[in-house]
KEBALUM-576060 format. One record per residue: residue in three letters; x, y, z of N, C-alpha, C in turn. Coordinates in nm, 4 decimals, always signed. Layout:
+------+----------+----------+----------+----------+----------+----------+----------+----------+----------+
: resn :      n_X :      n_Y :      n_Z :     ca_X :     ca_Y :     ca_Z :      c_X :      c_Y :      c_Z :
+------+----------+----------+----------+----------+----------+----------+----------+----------+----------+
:  ala :        X :        Y :        Z :        X :        Y :        Z :        X :        Y :        Z :
...
+------+----------+----------+----------+----------+----------+----------+----------+----------+----------+
***
This chain:
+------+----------+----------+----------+----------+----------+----------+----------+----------+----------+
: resn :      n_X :      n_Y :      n_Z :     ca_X :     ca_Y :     ca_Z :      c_X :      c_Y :      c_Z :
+------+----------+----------+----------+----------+----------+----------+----------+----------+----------+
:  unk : +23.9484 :  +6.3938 : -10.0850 : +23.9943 :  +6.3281 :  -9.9647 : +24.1399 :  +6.2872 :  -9.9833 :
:  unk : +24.2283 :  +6.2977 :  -9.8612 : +24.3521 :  +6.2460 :  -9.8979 : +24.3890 :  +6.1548 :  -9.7881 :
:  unk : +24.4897 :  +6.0904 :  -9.8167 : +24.5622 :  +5.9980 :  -9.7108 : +24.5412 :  +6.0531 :  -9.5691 :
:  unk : +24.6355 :  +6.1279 :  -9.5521 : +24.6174 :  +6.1804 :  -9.4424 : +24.4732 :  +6.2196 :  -9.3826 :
:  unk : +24.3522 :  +6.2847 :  -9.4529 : +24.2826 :  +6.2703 :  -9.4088 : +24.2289 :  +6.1250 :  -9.3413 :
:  unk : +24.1912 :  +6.0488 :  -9.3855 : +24.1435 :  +5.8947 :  -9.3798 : +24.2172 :  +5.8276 :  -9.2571 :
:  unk : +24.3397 :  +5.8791 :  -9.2485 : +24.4763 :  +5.8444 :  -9.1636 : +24.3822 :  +5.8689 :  -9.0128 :
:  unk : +24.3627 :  +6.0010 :  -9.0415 : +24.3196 :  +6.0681 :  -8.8743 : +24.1914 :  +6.0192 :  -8.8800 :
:  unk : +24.1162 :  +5.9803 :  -8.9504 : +23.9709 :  +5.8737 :  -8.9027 : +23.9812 :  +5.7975 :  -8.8324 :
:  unk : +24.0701 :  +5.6920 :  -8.9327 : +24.1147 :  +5.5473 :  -8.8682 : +24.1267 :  +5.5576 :  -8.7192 :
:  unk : +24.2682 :  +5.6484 :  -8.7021 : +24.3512 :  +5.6554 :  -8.5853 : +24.2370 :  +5.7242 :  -8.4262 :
:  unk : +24.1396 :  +5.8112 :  -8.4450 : +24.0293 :  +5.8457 :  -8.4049 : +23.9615 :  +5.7225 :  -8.3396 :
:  unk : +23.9552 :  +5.5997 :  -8.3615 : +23.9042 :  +5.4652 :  -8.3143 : +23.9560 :  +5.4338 :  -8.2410 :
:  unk : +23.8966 :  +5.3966 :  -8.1108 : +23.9285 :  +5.3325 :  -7.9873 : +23.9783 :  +5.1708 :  -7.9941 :
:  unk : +24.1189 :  +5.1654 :  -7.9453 : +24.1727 :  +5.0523 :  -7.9588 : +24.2233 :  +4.9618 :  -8.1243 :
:  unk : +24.2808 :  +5.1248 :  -8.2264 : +24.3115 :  +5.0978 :  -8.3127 : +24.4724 :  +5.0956 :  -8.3073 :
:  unk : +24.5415 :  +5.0092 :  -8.3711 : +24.6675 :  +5.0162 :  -8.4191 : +24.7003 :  +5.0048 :  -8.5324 :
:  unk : +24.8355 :  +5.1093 :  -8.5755 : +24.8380 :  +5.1031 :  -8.7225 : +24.9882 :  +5.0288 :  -8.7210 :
:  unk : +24.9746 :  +4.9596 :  -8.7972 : +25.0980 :  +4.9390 :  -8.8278 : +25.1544 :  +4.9874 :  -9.0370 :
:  unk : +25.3082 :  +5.0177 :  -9.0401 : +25.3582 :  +5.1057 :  -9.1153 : +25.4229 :  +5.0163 :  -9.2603 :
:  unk : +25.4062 :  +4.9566 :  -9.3230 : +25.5252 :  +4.9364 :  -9.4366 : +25.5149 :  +4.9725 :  -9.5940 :
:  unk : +25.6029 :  +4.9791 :  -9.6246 : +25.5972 :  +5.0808 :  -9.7765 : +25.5457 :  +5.1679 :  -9.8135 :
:  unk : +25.4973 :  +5.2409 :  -9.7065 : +25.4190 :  +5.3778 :  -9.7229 : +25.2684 :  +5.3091 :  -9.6971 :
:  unk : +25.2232 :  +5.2402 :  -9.6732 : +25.1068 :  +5.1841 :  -9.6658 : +25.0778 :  +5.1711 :  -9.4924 :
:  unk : +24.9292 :  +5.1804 :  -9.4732 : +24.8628 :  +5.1601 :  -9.3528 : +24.7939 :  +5.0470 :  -9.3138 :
:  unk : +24.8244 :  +4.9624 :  -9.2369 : +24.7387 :  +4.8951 :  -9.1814 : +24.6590 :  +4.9067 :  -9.0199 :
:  unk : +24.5428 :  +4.9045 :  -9.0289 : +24.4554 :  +4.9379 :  -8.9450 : +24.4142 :  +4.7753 :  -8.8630 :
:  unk : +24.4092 :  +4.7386 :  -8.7559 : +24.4112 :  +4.6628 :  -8.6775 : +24.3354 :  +4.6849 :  -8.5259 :
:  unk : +24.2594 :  +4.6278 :  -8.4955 : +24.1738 :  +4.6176 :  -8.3920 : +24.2419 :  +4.5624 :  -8.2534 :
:  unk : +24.3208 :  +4.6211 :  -8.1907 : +24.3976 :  +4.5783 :  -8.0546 : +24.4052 :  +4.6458 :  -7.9645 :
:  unk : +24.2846 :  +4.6632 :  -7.9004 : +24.3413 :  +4.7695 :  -7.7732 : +24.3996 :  +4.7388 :  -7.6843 :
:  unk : +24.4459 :  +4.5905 :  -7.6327 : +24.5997 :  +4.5714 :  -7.5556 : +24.7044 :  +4.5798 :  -7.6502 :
:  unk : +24.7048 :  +4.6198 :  -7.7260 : +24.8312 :  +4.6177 :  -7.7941 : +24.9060 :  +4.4949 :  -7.7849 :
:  unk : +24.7923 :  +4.3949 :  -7.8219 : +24.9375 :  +4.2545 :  -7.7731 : +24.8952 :  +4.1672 :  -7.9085 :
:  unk : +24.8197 :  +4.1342 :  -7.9584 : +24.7700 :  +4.0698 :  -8.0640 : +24.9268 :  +3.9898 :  -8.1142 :
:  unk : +24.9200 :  +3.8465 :  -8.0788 : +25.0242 :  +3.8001 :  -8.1775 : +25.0244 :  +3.8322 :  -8.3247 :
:  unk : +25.1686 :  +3.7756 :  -8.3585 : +25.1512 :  +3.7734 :  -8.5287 : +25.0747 :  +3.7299 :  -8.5988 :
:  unk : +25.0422 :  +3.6214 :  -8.5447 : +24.9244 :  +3.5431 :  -8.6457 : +24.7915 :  +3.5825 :  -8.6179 :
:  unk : +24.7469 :  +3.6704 :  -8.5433 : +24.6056 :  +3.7340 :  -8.5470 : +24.6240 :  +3.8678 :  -8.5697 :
:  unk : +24.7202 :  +3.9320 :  -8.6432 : +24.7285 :  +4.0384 :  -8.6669 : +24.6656 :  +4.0825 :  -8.8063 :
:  unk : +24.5401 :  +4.0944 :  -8.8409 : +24.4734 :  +4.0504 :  -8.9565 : +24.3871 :  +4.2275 :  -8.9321 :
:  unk : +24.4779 :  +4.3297 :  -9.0785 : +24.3728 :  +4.4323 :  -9.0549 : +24.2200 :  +4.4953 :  -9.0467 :
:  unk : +24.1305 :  +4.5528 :  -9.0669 : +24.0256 :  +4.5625 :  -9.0646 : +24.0094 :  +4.6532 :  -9.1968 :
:  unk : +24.1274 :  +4.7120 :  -9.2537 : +24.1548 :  +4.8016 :  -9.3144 : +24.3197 :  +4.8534 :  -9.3513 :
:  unk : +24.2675 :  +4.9140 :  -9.4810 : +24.4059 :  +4.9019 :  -9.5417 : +24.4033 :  +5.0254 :  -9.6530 :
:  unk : +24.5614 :  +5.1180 :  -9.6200 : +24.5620 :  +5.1746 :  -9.7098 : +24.6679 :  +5.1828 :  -9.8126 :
:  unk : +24.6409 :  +5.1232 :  -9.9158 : +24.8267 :  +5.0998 : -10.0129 : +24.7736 :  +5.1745 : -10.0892 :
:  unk : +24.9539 :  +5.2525 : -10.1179 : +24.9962 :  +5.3775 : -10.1496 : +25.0856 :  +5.3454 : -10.3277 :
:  unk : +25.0837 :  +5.2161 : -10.3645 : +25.1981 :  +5.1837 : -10.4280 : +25.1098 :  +5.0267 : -10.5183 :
:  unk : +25.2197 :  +5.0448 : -10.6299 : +25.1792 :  +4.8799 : -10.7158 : +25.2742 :  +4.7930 : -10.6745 :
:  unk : +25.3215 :  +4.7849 : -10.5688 : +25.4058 :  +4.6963 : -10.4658 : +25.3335 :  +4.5583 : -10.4413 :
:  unk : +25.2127 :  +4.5303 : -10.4259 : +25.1807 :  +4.4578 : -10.4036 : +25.0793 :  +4.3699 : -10.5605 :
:  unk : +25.0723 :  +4.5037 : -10.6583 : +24.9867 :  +4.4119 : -10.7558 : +24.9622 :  +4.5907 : -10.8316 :
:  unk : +24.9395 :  +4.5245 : -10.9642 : +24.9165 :  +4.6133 : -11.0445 : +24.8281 :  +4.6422 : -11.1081 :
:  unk : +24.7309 :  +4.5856 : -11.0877 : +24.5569 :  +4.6034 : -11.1565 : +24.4907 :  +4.7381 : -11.0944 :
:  unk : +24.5240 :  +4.8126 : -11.0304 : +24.4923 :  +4.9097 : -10.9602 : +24.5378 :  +5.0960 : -11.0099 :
:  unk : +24.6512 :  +5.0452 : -11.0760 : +24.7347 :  +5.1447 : -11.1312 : +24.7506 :  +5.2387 : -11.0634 :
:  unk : +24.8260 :  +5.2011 : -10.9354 : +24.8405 :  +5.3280 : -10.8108 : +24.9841 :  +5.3685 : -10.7884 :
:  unk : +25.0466 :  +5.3207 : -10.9473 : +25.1661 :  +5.3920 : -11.0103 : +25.1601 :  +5.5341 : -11.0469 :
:  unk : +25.0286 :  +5.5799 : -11.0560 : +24.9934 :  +5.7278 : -11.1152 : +24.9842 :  +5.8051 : -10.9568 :
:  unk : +25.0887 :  +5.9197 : -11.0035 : +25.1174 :  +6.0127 : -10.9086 : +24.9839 :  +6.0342 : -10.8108 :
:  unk : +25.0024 :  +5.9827 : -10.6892 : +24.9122 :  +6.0545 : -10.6075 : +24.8324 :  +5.9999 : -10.5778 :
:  unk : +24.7820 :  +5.8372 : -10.6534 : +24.7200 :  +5.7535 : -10.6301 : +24.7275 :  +5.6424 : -10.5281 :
:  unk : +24.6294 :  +5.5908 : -10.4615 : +24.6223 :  +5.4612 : -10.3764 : +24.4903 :  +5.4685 : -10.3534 :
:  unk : +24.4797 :  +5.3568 : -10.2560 : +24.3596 :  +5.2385 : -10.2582 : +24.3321 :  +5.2247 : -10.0948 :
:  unk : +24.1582 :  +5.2221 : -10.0933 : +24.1411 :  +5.1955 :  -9.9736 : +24.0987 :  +5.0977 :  -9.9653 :
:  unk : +24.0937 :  +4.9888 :  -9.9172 : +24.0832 :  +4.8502 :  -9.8546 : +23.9517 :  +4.8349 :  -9.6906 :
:  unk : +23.8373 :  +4.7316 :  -9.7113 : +23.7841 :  +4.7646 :  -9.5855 : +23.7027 :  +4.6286 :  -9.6251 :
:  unk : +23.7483 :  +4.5324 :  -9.4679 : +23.6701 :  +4.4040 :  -9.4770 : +23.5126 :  +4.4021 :  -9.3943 :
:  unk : +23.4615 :  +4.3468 :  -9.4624 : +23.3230 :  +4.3736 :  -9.4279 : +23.2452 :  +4.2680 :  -9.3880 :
:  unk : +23.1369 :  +4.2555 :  -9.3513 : +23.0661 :  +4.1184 :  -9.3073 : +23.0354 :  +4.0371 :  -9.4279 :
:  unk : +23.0039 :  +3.9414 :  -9.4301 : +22.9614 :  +3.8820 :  -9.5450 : +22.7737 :  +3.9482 :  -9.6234 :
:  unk : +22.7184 :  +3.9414 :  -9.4945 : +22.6462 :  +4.0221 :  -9.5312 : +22.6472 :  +4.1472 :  -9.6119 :
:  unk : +22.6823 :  +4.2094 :  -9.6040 : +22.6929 :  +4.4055 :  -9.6254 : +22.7776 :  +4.3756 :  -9.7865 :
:  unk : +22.8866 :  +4.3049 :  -9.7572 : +22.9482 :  +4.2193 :  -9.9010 : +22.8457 :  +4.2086 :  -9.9938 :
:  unk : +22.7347 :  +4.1064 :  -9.9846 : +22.6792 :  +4.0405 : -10.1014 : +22.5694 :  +4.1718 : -10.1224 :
:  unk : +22.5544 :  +4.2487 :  -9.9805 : +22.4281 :  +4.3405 : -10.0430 : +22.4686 :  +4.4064 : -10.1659 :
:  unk : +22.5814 :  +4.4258 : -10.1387 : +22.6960 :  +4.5499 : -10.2440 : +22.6744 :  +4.4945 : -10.3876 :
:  unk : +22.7390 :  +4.3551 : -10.3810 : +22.8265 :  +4.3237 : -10.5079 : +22.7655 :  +4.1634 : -10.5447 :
:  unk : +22.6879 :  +4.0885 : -10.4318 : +22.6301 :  +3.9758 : -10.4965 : +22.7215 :  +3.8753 : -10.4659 :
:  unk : +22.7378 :  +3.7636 : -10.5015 : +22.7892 :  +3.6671 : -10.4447 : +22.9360 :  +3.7144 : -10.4750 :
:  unk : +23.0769 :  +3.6513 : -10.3863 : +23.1568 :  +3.6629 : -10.3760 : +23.2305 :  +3.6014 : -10.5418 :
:  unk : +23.3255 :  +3.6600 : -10.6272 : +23.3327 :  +3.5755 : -10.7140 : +23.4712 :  +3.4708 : -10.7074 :
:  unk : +23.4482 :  +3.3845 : -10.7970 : +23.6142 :  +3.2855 : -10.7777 : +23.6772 :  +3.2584 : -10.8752 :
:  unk : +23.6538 :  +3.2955 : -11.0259 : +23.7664 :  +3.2688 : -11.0786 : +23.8314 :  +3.3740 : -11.1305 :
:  unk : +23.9365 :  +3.3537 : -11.1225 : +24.1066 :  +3.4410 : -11.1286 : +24.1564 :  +3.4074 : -11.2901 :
:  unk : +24.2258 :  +3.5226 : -11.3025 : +24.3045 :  +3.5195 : -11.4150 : +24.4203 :  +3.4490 : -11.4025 :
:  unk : +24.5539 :  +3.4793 : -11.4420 : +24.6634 :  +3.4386 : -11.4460 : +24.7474 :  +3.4613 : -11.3447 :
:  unk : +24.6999 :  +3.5955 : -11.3473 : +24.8260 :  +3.6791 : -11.1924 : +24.7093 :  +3.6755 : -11.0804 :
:  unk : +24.5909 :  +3.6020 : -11.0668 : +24.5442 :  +3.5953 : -10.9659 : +24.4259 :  +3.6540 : -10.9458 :
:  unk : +24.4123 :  +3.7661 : -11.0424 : +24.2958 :  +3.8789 : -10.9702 : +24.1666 :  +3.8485 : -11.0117 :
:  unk : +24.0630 :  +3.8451 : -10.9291 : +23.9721 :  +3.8047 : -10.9332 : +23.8593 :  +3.8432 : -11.0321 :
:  unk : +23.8111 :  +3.8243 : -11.1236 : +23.6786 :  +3.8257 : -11.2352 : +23.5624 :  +3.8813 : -11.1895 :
:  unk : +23.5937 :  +3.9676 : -11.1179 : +23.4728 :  +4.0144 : -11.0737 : +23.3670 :  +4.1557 : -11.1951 :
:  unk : +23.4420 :  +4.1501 : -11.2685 : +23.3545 :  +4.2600 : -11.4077 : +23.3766 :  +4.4296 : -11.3582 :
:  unk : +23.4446 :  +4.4121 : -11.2625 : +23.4429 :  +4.5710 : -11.2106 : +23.6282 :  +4.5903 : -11.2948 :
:  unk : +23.6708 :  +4.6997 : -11.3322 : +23.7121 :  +4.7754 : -11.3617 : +23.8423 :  +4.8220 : -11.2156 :
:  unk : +23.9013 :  +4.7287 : -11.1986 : +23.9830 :  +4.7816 : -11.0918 : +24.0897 :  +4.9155 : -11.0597 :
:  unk : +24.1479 :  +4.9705 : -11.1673 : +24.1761 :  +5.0488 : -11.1816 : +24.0836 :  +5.1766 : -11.2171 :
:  unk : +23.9390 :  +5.1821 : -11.1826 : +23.8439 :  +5.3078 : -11.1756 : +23.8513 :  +5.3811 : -11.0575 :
:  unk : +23.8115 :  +5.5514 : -11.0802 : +23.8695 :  +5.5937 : -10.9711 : +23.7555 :  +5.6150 : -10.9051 :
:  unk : +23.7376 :  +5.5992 : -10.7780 : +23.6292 :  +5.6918 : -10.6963 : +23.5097 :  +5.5805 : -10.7644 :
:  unk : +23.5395 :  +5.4260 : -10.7396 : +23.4271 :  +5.3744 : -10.7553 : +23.4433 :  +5.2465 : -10.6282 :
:  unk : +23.3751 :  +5.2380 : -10.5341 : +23.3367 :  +5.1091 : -10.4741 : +23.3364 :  +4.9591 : -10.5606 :
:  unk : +23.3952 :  +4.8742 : -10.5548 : +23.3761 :  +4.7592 : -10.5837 : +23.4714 :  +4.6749 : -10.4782 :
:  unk : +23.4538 :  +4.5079 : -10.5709 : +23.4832 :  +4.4429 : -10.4861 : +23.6891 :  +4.4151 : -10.4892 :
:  unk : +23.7343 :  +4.3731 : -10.3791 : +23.8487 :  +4.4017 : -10.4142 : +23.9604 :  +4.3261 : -10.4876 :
:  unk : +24.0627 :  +4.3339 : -10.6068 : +24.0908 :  +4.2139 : -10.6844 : +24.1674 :  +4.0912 : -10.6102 :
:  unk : +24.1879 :  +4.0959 : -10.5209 : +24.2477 :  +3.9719 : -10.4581 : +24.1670 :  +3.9429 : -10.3392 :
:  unk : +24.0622 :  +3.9839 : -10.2744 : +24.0875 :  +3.9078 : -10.1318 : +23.9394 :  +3.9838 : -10.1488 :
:  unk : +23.8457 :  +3.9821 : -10.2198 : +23.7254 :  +3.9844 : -10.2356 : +23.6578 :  +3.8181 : -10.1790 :
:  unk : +23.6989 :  +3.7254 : -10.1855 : +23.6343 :  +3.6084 : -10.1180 : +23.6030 :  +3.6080 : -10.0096 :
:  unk : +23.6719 :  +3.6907 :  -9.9078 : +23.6933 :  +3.7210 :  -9.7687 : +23.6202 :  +3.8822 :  -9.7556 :
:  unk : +23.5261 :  +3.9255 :  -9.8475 : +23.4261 :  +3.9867 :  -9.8635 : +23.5209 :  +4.1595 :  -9.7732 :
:  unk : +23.6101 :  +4.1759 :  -9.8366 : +23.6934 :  +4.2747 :  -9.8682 : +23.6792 :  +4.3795 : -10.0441 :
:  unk : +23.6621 :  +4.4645 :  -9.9974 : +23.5859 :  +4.6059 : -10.0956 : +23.7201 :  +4.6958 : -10.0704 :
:  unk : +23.7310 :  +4.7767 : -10.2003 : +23.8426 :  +4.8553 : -10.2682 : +23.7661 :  +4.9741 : -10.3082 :
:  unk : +23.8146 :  +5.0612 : -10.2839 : +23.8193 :  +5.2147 : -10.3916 : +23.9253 :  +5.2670 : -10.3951 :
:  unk : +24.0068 :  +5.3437 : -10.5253 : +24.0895 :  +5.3551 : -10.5623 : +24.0415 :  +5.5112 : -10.6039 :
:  unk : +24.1521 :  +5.6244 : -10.4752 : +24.1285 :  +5.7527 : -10.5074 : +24.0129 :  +5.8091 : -10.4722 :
:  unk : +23.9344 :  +5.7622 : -10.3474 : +23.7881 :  +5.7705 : -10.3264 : +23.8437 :  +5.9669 : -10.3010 :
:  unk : +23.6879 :  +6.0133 : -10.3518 : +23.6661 :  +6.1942 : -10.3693 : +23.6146 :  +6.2336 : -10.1714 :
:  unk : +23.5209 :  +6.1475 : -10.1405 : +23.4517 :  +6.1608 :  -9.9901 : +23.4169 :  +6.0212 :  -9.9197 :
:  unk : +23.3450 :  +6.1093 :  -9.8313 : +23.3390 :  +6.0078 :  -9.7336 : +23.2088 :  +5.9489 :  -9.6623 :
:  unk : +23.0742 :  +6.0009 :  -9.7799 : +22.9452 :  +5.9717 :  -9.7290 : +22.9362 :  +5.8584 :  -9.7762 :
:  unk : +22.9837 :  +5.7679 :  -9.8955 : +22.9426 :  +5.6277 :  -9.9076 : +23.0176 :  +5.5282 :  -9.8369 :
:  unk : +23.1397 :  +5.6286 :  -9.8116 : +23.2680 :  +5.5376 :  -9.7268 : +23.2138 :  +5.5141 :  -9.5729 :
:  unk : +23.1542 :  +5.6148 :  -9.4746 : +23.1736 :  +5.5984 :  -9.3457 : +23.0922 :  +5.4970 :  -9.3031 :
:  unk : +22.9417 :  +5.4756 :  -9.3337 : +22.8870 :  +5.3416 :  -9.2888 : +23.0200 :  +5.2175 :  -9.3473 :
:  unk : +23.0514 :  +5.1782 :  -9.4388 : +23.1253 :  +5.1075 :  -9.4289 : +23.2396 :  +5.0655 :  -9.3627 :
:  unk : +23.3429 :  +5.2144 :  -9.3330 : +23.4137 :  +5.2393 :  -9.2197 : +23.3868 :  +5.1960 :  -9.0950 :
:  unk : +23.2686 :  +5.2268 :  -9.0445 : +23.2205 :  +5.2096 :  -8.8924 : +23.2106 :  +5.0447 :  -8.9104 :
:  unk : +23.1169 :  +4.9769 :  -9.0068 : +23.1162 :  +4.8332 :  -8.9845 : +23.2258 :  +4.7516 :  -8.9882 :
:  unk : +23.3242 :  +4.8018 :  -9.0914 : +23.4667 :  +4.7127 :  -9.0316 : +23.5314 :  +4.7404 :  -8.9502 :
:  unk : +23.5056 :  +4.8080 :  -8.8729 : +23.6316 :  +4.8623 :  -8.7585 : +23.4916 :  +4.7335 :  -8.6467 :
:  unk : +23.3262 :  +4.8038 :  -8.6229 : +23.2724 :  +4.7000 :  -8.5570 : +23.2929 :  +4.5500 :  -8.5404 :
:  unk : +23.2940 :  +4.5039 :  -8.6954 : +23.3325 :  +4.3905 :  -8.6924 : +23.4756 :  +4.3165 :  -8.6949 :
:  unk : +23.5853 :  +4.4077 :  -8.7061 : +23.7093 :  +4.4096 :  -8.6296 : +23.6593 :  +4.3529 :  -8.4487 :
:  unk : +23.6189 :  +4.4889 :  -8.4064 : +23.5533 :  +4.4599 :  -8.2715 : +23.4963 :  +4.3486 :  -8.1884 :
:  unk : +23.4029 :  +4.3210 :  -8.2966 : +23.3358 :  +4.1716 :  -8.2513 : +23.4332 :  +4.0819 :  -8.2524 :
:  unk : +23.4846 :  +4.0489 :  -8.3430 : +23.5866 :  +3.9429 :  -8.3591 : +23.7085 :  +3.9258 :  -8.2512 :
:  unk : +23.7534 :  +4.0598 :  -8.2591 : +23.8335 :  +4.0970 :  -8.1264 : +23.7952 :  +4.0282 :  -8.0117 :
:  unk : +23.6778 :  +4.0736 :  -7.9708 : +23.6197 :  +4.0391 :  -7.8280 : +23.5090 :  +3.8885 :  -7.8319 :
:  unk : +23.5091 :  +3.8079 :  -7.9690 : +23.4362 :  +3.6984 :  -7.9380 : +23.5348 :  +3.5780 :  -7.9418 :
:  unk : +23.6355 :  +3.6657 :  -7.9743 : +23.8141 :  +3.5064 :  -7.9509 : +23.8922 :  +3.5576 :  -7.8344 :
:  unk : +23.8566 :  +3.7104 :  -7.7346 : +23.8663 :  +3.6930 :  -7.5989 : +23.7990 :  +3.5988 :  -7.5253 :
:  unk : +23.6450 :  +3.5600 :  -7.5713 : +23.5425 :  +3.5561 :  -7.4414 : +23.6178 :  +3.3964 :  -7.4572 :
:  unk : +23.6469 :  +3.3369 :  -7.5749 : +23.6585 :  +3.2258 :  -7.6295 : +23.8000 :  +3.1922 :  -7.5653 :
:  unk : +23.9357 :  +3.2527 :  -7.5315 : +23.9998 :  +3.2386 :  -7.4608 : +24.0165 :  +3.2255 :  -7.3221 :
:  unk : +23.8931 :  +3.2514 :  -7.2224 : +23.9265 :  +3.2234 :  -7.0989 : +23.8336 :  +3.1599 :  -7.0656 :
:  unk : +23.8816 :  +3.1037 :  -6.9969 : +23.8179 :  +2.9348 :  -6.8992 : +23.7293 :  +2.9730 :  -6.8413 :
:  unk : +23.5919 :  +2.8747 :  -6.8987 : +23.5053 :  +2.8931 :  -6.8042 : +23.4654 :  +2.7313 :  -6.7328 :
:  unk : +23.4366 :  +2.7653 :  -6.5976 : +23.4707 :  +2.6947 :  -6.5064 : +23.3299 :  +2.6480 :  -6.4539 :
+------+----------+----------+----------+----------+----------+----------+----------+----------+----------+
***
């Protein structure tokens, strides 16, 4: 599987926006296209680079990381309770091997918020149920801080 493949999944979703920096993708749930800054919170993520952290080792040619926030549920089925203590530079103790390739786990920073990593994933049969539920629950969220924005009378 490559970037680009994964690219045209994402983009395939109704009322997705990507937004672009450092070679990296972020995937975002807005089909008005208006989402302020501060709710601009992806559903998904693809970094291309050790720009942001280096436990991942996506310094090696050709490498990056897919990123996909999930319910809390679907989280603990995976990986069990969320974990919390951090090393030095932050990354989370979770016993997984972050720099493994083509393995599901949880992700080293922002696993509390029940966010899952694979690094170099090969396909896409363990990926797409997961795919579909964060883009859903993108969705929900989307549309349960609409219903929550207008006045009811």
């Amino acid at each position: 599987m490559t970037v680009d493949e994964l690219d045209r999944i994402f983009r395939a979703y109704d009322g997705v926006r990507v937004l672009e920096a450092q070679d990296d993708l972020f995937y975002l749930y807005d089909p008005a296209g208006d989402l302020p800054p501060e709710r601009q919170q992806p559903f998904a993520t693809i970094v291309t680079g050790d720009h942001y952290e280096k436990v991942s080792r996506l310094d090696e040619p050709g490498s990056w990381r897919l990123n996909l926030g999930l319910t809390k549920t679907t989280y603990t089925s995976l990986f069990g309770p969320v974990p919390t203590e951090r090393d030095a530079d932050w990354v989370l103790d979770s016993g997984h091997d972050y720099a493994a390739r083509d393995v599901l786990m949880p992700h080293p920073f922002y696993a509390g918020q029940h966010w899952v990593a694979i690094v170099d994933p090969t396909g896409l049969d363990q990926l797409r149920p997961l795919i579909v539920e964060a883009y859903e629950f993108a969705a929900r969220k989307y549309s349960n801080h609409q219903a929550r924005a207008v006045p009811h009378f």
